[in-house]
VEXVEXZA-850342 format. One record per residue: x, y, z of N, C-alpha, C, O in turn. Coordinates in steps of 0.001 Angstrom, whole numbers, padded with zeros to 6 digits, always signed. Layout:
N
XYZXYZXYZXYZ
...
***
This chain:
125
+000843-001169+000000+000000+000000+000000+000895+001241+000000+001663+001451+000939
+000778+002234-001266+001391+003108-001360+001413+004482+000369+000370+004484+001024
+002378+005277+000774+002584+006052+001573+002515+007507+001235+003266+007980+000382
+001752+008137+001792+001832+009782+001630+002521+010233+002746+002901+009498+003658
+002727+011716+002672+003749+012187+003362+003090+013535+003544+002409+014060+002663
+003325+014074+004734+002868+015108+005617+003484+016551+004066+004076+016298+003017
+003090+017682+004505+004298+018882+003849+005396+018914+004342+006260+019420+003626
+005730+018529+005399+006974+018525+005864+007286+016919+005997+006531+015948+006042
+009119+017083+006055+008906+015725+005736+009191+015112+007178+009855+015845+007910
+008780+013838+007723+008979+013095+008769+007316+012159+008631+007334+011073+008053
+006039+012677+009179+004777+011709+009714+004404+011248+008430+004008+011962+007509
+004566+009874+008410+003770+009236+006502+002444+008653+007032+002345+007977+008056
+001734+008899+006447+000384+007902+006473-000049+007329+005501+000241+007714+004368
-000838+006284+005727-001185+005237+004837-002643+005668+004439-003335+006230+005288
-003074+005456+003336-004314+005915+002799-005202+005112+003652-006220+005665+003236
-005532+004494+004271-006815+004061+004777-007758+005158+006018-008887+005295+006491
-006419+005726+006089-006543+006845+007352-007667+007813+006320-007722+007973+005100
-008730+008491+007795-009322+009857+006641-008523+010916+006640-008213+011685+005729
-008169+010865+007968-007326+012261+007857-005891+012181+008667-005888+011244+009465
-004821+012853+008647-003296+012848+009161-003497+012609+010752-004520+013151+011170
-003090+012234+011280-002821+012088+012571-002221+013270+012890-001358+013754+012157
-002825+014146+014592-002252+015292+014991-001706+014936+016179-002099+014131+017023
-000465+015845+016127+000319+015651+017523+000501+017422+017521+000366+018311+016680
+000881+017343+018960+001226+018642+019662+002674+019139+019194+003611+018370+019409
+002847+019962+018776+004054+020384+017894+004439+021484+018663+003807+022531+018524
+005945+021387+019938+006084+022668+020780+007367+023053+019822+008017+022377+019024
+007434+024099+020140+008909+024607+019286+009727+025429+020779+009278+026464+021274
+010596+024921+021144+011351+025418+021599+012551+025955+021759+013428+025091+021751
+012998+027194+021922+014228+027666+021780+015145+026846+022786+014940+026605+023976
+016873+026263+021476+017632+025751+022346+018472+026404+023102+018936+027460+022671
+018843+025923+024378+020021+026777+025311+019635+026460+026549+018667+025820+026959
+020792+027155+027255+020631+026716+029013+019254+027275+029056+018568+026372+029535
+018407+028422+028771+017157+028585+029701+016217+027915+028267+016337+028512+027197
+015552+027006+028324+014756+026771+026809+013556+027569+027247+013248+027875+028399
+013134+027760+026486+011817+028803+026091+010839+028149+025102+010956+027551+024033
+010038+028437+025736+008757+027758+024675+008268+028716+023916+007737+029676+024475
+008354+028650+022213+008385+029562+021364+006679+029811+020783+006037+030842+020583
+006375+028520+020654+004890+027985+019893+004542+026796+020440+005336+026035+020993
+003268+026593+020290+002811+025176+020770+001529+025209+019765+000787+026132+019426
+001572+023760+019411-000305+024164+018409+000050+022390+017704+001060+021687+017683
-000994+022261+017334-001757+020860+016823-000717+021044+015318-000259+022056+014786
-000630+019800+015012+000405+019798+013593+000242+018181+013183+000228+017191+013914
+000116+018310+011624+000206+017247+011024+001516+016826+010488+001790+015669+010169
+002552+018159+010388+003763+017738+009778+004604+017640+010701+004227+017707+011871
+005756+017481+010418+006818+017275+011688+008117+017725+011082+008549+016993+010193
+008971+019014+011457+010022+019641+010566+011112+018713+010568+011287+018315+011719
+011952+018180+009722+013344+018126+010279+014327+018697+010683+014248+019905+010904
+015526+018007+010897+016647+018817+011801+017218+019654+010489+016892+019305+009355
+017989+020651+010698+018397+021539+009486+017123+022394+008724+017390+023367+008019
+016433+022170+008825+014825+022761+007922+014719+023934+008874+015431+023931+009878
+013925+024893+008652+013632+026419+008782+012167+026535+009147+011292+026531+008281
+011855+026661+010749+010356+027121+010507+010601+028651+010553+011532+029447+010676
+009243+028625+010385+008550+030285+010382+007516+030812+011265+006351+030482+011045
+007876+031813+012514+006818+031507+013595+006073+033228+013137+006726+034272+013132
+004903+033131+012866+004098+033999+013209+003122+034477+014214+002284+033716+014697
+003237+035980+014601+002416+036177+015419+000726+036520+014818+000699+037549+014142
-000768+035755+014983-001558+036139+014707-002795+037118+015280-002998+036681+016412
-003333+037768+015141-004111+038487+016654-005498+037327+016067-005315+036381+015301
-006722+037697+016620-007706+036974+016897-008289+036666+015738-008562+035488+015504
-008602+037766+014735-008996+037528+013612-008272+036507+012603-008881+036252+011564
-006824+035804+012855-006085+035067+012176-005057+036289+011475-003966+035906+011054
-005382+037610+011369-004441+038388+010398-002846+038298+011430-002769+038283+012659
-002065+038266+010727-000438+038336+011150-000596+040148+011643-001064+041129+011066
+000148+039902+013174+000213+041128+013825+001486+041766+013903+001795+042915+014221
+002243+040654+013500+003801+040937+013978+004738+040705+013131+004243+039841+012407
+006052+040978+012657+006540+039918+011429+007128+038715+012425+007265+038512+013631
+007412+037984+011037+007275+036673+011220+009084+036179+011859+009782+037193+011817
+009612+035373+012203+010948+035213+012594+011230+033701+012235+010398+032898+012657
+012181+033264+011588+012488+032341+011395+013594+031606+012009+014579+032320+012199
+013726+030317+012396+014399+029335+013440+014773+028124+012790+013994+027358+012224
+016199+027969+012916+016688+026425+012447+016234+025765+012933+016001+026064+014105
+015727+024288+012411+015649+023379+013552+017119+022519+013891+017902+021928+013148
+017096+022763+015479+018719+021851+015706+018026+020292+016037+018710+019353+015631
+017156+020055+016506+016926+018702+017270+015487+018351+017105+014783+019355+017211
+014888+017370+016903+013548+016860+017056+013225+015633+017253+013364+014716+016444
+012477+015527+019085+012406+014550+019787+010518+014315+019856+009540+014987+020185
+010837+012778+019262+008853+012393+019618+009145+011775+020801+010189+011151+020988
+007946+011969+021916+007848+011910+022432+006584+010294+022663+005364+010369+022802
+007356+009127+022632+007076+008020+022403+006554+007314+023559+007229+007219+024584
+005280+006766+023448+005290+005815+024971+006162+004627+024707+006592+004233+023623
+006341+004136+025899+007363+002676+025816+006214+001703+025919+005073+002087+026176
+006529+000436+025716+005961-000960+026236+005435-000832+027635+004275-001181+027854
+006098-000417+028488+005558-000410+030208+004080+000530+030394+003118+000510+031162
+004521+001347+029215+002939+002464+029305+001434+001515+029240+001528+000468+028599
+000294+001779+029765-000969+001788+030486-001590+002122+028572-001270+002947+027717
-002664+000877+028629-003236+001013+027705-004436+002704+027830-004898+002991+028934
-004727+003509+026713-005560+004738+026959-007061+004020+027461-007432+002918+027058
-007758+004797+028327-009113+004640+028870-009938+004901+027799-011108+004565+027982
-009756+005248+027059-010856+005277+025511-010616+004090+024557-011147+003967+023453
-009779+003267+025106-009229+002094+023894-008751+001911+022761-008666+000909+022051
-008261+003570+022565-007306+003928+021272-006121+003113+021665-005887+002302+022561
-005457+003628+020662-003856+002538+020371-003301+003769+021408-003832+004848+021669
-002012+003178+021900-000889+004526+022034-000173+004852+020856+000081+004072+019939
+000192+006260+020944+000775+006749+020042+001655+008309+020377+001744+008713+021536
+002161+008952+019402+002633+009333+019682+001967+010822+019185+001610+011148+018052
+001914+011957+021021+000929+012730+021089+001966+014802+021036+001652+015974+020828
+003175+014006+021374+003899+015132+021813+005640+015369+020515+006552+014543+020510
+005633+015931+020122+006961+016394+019218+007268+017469+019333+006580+018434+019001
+008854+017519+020050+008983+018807+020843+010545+019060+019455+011095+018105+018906
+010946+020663+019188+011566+020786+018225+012196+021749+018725+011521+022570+019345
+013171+021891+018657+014308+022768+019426+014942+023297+017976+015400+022836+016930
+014594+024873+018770+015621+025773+017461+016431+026620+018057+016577+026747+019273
+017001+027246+017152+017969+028622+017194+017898+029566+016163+017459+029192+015075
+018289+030831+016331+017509+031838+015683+018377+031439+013907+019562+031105+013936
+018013+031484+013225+018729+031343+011874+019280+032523+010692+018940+033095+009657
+020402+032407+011707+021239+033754+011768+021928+034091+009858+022208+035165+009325
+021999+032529+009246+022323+032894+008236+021349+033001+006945+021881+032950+005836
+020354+033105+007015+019269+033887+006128+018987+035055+006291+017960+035445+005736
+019869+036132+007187+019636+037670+007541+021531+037545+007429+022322+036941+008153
+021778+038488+006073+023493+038716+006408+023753+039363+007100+024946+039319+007399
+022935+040340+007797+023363+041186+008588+023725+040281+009831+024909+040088+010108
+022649+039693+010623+022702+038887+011599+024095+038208+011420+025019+038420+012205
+024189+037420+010395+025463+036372+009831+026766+036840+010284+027553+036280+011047
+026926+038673+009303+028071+039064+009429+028180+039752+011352+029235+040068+011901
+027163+039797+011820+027419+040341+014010+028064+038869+014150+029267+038779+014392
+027205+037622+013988+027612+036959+014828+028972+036382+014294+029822+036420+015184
+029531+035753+012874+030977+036047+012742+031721+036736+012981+032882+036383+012771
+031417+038347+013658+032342+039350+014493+032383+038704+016028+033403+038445+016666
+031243+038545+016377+031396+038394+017893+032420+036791+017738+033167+036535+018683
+032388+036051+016827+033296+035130+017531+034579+034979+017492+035505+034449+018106
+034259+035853+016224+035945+036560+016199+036568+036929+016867+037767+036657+016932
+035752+037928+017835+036241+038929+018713+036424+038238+020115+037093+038813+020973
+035671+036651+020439+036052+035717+021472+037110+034960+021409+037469+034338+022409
+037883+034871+020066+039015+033794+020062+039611+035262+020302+040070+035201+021442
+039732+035959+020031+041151+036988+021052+041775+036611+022120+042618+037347+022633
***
């Protein structure tokens, strides 16, 4: 049975499904303090190296803010094991949580590019 594939690439589903399976998609900034950037329902799942795009929306859905874009460094599903407790609704387990750790993506802004190749310049001194 042929496989489709989310827009992003990682969650495939099999046509029998009606619709993609959703998991909780947090984006968090990496570093000693992590920060939770976004959180929201997602059918795709970014990979490592790939570029999201976080927008701010106000209520009406219109973009309030510009938008900022983030490498992804890491992306961990958040898997039950074998020892996990079957669900009280008698669904399968699965996997509900995909947490994605970024950093700001300094080299699609040259400006950004060319500060932070100064500043590390200016640390090997």
């Amino acid at each position: 049975m042929p496989t489709l594939c989310s827009p992003l690439t990682g969650l495939s589903l099999t046509p029998r499904f009606s619709r993609a399976a959703m998991v909780t998609l947090r984006i968090v900034r990496h570093g000693r303090n992590e920060q939770v950037l976004a959180e929201c329902l997602s059918t795709a799942i970014p990979a490592r190296g790939e570029v999201v795009q976080l927008d701010t929306l106000d209520a009406s859905g219109e973009q309030s803010r510009p938008s900022t874009l983030w490498r992804v460094v890491s992306v961990t599903l958040h898997v039950p094991s074998l020892a996990s407790a079957a669900p009280r609704d008698g669904s399968r387990l699965s996997v509900k949580l995909v947490e994605v750790a970024v950093l700001p993506d300094v080299a699609l802004v040259p400006d950004f590019e060319a500060a932070a190749a100064q500043i590390l310049s200016e640390s090997k001194m």
